[in-house]
N, C-alpha and C positions, 0 to 999 in steps of 0.2 A: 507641701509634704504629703506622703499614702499612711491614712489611719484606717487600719479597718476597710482596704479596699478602697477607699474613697478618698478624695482629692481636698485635703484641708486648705481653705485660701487663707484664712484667716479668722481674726474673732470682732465680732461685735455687740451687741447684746448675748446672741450665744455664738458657737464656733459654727462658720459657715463653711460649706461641703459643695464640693461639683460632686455629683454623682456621676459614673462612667455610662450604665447607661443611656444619657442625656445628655451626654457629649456630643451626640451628633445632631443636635440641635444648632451649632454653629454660636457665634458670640462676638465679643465686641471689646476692645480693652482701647480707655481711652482719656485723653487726658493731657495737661497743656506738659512743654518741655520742663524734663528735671521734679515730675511731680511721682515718680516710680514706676513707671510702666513696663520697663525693661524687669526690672527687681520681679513684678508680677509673671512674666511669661515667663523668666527663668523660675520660678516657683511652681509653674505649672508644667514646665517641660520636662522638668526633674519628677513629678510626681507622677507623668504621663508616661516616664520612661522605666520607674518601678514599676507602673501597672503593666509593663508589656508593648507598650504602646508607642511606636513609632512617631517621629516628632521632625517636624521642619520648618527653620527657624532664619531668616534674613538677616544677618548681620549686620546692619547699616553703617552702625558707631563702630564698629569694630571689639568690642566689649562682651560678647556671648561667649568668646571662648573660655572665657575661665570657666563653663560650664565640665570643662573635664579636668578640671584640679578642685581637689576637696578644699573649702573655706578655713577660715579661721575665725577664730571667736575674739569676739571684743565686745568691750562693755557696751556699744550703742546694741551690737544683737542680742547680749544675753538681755538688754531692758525689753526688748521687743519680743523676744520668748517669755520673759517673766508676765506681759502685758494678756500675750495670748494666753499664758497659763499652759504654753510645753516644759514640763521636766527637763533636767539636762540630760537624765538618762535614754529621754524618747528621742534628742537629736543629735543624730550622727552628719556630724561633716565630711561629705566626699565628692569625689569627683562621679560624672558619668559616662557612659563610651558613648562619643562623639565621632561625626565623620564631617568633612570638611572637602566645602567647593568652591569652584570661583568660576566665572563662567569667562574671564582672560586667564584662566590656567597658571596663577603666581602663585594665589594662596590656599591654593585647594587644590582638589583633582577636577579635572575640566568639566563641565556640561557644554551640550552641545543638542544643539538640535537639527535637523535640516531643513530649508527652503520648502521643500514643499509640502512637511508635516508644519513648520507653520503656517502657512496658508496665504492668501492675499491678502484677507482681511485684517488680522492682525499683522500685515510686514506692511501693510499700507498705514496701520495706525503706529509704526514704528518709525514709518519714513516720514509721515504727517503729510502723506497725499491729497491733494482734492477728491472732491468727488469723481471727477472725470478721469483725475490720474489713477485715481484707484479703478476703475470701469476700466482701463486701457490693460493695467495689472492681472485684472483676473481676465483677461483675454490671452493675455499674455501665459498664463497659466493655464488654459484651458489647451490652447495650440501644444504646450510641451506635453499635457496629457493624452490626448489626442495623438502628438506620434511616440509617447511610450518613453519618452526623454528624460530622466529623473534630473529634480532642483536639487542640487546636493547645499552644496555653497556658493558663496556671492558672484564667482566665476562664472557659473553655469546660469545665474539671473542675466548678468551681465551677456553674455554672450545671447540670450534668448532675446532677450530686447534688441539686441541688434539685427537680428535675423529677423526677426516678426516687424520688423521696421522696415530693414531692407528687401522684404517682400510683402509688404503690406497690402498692395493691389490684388497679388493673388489670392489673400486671406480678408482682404475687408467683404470681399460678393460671403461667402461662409459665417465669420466670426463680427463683424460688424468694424467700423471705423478704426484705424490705428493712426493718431496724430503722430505725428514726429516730434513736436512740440511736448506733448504729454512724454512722449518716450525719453526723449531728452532730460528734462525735468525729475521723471523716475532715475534717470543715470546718474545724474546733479547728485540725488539723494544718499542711492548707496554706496558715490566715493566718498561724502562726507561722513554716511553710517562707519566706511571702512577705514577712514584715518582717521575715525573717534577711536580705534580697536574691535568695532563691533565686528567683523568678520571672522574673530576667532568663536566666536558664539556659534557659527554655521559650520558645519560638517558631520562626517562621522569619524568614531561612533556614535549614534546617537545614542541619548539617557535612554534606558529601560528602568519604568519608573517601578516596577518590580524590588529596582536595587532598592528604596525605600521603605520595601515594607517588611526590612529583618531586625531580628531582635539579636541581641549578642548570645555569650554559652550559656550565662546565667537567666537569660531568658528576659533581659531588658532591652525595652526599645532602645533604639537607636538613634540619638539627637543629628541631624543633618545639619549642618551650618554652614550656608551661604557664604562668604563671604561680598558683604556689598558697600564697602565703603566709596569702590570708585566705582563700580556699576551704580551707585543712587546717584553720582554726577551725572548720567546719562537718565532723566528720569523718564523719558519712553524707552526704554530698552529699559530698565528696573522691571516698570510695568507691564511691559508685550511680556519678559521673559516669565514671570509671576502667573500672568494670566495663561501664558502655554502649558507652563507645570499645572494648573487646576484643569483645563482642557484634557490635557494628556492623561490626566490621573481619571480625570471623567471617562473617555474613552475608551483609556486601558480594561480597567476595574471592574468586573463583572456584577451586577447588582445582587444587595446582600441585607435588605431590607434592614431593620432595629436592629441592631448588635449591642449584647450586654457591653460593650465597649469600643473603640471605632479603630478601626485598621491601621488610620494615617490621623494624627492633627498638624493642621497648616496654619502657620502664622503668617499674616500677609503685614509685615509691619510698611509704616507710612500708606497705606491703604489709597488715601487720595488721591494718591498720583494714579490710579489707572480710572478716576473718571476723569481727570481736570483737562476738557477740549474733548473731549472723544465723544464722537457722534452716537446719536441716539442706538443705532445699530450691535452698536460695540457693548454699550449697559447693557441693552436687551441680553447680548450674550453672557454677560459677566451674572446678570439675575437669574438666567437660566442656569446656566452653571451650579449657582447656590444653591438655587432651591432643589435641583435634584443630584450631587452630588452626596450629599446626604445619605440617599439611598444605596451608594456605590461605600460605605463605609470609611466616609473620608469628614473632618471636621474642617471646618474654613476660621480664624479667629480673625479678624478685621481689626490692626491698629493703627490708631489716630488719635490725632490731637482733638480732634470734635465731631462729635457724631454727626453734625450737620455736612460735614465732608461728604458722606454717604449718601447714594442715593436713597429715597426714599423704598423702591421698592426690596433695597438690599436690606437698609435697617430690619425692614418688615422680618427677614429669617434670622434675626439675630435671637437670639432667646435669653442666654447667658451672659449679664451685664455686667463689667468693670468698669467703674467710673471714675478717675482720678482726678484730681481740683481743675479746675477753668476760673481761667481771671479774667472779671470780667466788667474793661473802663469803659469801652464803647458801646452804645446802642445797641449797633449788629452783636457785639459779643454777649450784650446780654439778652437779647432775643434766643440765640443760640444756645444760652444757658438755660432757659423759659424749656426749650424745647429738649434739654437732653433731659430735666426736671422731668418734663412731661410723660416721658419714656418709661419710667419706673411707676411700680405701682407704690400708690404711697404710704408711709409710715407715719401712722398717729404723732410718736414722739417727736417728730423733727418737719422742720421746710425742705423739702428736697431742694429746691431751688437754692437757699439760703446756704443749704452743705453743701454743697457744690464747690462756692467759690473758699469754703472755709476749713476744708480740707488741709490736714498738713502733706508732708510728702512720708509715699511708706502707706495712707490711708488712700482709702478707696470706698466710693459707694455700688454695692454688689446687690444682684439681684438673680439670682438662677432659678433654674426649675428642681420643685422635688419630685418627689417620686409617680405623682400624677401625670408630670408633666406640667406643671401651672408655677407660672410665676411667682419663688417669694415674696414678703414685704422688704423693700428696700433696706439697705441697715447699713448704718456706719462701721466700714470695716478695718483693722488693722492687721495688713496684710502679713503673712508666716515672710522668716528671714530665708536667702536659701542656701540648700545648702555644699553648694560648690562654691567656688570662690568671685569675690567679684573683681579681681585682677584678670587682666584676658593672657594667655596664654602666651610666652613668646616666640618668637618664631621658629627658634632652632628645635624648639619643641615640636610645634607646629607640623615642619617640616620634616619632622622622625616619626610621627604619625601620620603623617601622610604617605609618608614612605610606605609605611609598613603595611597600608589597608590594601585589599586584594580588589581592590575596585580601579584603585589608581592605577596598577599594572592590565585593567580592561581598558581604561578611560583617558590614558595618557598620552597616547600616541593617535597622532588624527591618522586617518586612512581616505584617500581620495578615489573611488572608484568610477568606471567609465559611466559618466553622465552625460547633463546636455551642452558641457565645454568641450568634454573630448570629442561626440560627436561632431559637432559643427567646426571644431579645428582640423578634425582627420576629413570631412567633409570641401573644407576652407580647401585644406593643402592637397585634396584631390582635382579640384576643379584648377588650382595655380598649377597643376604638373599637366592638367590637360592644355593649359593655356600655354601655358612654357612648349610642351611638343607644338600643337597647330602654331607658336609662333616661328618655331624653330622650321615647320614645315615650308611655311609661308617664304621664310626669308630664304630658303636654299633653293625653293621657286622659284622666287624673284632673282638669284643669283646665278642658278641656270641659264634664266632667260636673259637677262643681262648679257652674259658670258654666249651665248647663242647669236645674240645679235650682233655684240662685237665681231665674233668668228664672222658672220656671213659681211658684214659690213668690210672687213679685211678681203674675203673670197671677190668682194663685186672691185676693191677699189684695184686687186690683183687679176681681171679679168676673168676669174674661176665661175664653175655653177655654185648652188647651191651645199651642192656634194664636194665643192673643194678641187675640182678638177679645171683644166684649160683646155680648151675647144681641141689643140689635137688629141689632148688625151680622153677627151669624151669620144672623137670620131674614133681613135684605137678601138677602144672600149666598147662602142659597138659595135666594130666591125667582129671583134670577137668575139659578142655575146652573138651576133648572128648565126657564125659558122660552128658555134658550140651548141647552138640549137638542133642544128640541122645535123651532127654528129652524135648529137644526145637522139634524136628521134630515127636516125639510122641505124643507133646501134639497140636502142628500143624494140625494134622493129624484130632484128635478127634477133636477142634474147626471146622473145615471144616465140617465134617460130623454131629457134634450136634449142631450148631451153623447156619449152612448155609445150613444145610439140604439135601448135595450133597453126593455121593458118588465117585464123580470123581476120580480116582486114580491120574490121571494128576495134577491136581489142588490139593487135598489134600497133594502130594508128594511136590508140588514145595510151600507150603504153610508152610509145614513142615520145608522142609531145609531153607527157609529164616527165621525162627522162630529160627532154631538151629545155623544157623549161627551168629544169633545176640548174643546168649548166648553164645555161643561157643566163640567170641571175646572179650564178658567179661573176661572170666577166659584166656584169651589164656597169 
C-alpha cells in the first residue's frame, strides 16, 4: 500500500518502504511455490498504480485479475494488518483500472508483434535453431531487407525461405551458403510454432508500447495484465515474447536518466525460463537490456523460485530484494539457499541462511535501498495484505472490460498489408501467366506446323505443288502471270508518257515492269 508517497511492503522490526525514487534500481521477488509471491507483487502493483505509475504484470496462474475488484475482509487479513500495525481506517479495499491482454487474442485484447521487429535472433531462440540454422535465418532476413520486402507474419517468413532456397545459387556468390537442409528445418519449425497457435502473435497492428505508459482520469497507473496461462504452456514463446516487450520498450523509450519515479514497472514472473538453453548470445542481450533500461525510465522485477535461476550477471542489477521461504532437503537446494543467504547484507539478530528455510507464507526477507541508495540490513518481513480482491475476475466481467477499453477497438482487428507474401505470390502468378502464354504460344506453333504438314503431305499424295495447285493449273497460271506482265509494263509505259508527259525510256521502262510485276503476281 502508498503511505506518504512511499511504497509500504510491509513490517518487520520497523515498517519497510520501497522508495519510488529507487525503483529504478530493478529487483528480485522470490521464493519456492505457494510461499506468497503473487500476494507480494499484487501489493506492489496496487501501490505503484496509486503513485502514478504504470504497471505490467504476466498472469501465469491466471489469479491477477481480481486486481480490479476491491477485497474483502476477513479475519486472517485483519490479523495481518493488526501484525503490521495498519488501522482499519488507513485500509481501503478496492479494485484498480486494469487492462487486459492475451497475445491468442481470447482473453485480452491481442498483442501482436511482427517478424521483422522481432528479429532473427530471438525468432531463432523461439524456434530453438542451431547455430547454422540460425546463420541461414538471418541471411534470410538480410536478403528480404535488402530488396525492401517487409516480415509481417509467418506467411511472408514462410514464403521468403522458399524463395531464398529456390534461388540460392544466385545469392550464395553475395549473401554466403543457403542449405536446403537448414531451410527446410527452419520450415519444420514454424509449422509446428503455427499449430502450437503461435501465428496469431505475428502481424499488425503491431503494440505501440506508448499504449503502456497511461494513467487513467484520476491519475492512476494503469495495471496491464497478460494473460499467460496457456502462453506459459509454450515456455519459449512466454519467454521470446517477455524479452521483445523489454527490447521494445528499450528502443522505443527515449532516455531519461534518475526519475523521482519510473515510467513503466515490469514484472517478468517465472523469470527462468528465458535463460533455460539459451546461448550465451541471447543472456549477453537480456544483461544489456537490464542494465541500461534503467535509464529509459523503465523497472525490470525478476520472479522466481530461486535466485540461482538468474544469471549471475543479472542478479548483479537487482538491488531491491524479496525473499520468500526455500525448502531446502537436497544438497543442491541447500547450496542454493547458502547462496541467496549470501546476497543480503546481514543482520546481527538472525542467520539469514536459517530464515530462509523458516519463513512462513505472507513472510518474506527484504532488503532495498534507502535514500543513498545503499542496501538495507536484511529484516524479517511481514508482508501488507492487498487490497483488491484475491478472487480473479470472471469472465463475463472480463469480457465487459474488454469491450469497453479504447485500445481493444485499435488492437482487435489484424490488418494484413502488402509484404513479402504478397510480393512473391503476385511475382509467382506473373511468371505462371508468362509460362501459361509461351506455352500456349508454343503449342499453336506446334499445331500450325502439324496442320501444315498434313495440308502439303495431302497436296503431294493429290499430285499438287506446294501452293495446292495441279501441274495444269500451275501451267494456266503462268501463262497468265506472263501476259499480265507484259500488259502491266505496256500499259506502264503509256501512263508514263500520257499521263506524266515524259518520254524518258528509263522511267517509263522501270514504271512499266513495277506495274507488270504487280500483275504478274496476281496470276503467278
Amino acid at each position: 500500500m502508498l503511505q506518504q508517497e512511499k511504497i509500504l511492503l510491509g513490517k518487520g522490526a520497523e515498517p519497510v518502504y520501497l522508495l519510488p525514487a529507487m525503483l529504478n534500481r530493478h529487483g528480485l521477488v522470490a521464493g519456492a511455490t505457494g510461499t506468497g509471491k503473487t500476494v507480494t507483487i499484487k501489493v506492489m502493483a496496487e501501490a505503484l498504480s496509486e503513485l502514478g505509475v504504470p504497471v505490467f504484470m504476466a498472469d501465469v496462474k491466471g489469479d491477477l485479475s481480481g486486481l480490479a475488484l476491491p477485497g474483502t475482509a476477513n479475519e486472517k487479513l485483519q490479523a495481518r494488518l493488526d501484525t503490521i500495525g495498519i488501522p482499519p481506517a488507513a485500509f481501503a479495499y478496492k479494485g484498480y483500472p486494469c487492462r487486459f491482454w492475451d497475445v491468442f487474442g481470447r482473453h485480452g485484447t491481442p498483442v501482436r508483434a511482427t517478424v521483422s521487429e522481432l528479429g532473427p535472433l530471438l525468432l531463432a531462440r523461439l524456434l530453438n535453431l542451431s547455430e547454422v540454422q540460425e546463420g541461414v535465418l538471418n541471411l534470410v532476413f538480410k536478403i528480404a531487407d535488402d530488396k525492401g520486402w517487409q516480415l509481417i507474419d509467418l506467411k511472408d517468413l514462410t514464403s521468403m525461405l522458399a524463395y531464398a532456397s529456390e534461388h540460392r545459387k544466385e545469392f550464395t556468390a553475395t549473401y554466403g551458403s543457403l542449405s536446403p537442409q537448414s531451410v527446410g528445418a527452419i520450415q519444420r519449425s514454424l509449422l509446428a510454432l503455427e499449430t502450437a497457435g503461435g501465428e496469431g502473435f505475428f502481424g499488425e497492428p503491431e503494440l505501440d508500447v506508448a499504449d503502456w505508459l497511461q494513467t487513467d482520469a484520476a491519475g492512476q497507473g494503469i495495471i496491464h495484465i497478460l494473460h499467460a496461462a496457456e502462453l506459459f504452456q509454450q515456455p519459449l514463446l512466454y519467454a521470446t515474447f517477455l524479452l521483445w516487450l523489454l527490447s521494445e520498450l528499450y528502443e522505443a523509450l527515449p532516455e531519461v536518466g534518475d526519475l523521482e519515479k519510473p515510467k513503466l514497472v515490469f514484472f517478468f514472473d517465472e523469470a527462468h525460463l528465458l535463460f533455460e538453453g539459451a546461448p550465451k548470445v541471447l543472456v549477453d542481450k537480456v544483461t544489456q537490456v537490464v542494465k541500461l533500461i534503467r535509464s529509459k525510465g523503465v523497472e525490470v522485477y525478476f520472479c522466481t523460485q530461486n535466485p540461482a535461476d538468474l544469471p549471475d550477471p543479472v542478479l548483479a542489477q537487482l538491488n531491491n530484494r524479496i525473499q520468500h521461504a526455500l525448502r531446502a532437503y537436497t544438497p543442491a537446494e541447500q547450496k542454493a539457499v547458502r547462496a541467496a543467504a549470501q546476497s543480503f547484507r546481514p543482520n546481527p539478530a538472525f542467520k539469514t541462511e536459517d530464515a530462509i528455510g523458516t519463513l512462513g507464507t505472507g513472510c518474506a526477507l527484504v532488503s532495498v535501498l534507502d535514500e543513498k541508495g545503499a542496501p538495507t540490513v536484511v529484516d524479517a518481513v511481514t508482508i501488507c495484505p492487498p487490497q483488491s480482491s484475491f478472487t480473479p475476475l470472471a469472465e463475463a466481467a472480463r469480457a465487459q472490460l474488454i469491450a469497453l477499453d479504447p485500445l481493444n477497438a485499435k488492437y482487435k482487428t489484424a490488418v494484413d498489408p502488402r509484404s513479402a507474401y504478397e510480393i512473391l505470390s503476385e511475382e509467382e502468378a506473373a511468371a505462371r501467366q508468362q509460362a501459361e502464354a509461351e506455352a500456349e504460344a508454343a503449342a499453336a506453333e506446334k499445331a500450325e506446323k502439324r496442320e501444315a504438314q498434313a495440308r502439303q503431305a495431302a497436296y503431294r499424295a493429290e499430285g499438287r505443288d506446294r501452293n495446292g495447285y495441279t501441274p495444269i493449273e500451275r501451267s494456266v497460271r503462268r501463262a497468265a502471270a506472263t501476259t499480265a506482265r507484259g500488259i502491266g509494263r505496256d500499259v506502264g509505259r503509256q501512263i508514263t508518257r500520257g499521263v506524266l508527259g515524259t518520254s524518258n525510256r528509263t522511267l517509263s521502262n522501270a514504271v512499266g515492269s513495277l506495274l507488270g510485276g504487280l500483275l504478274g503476281d496476281i496470276f503467278r
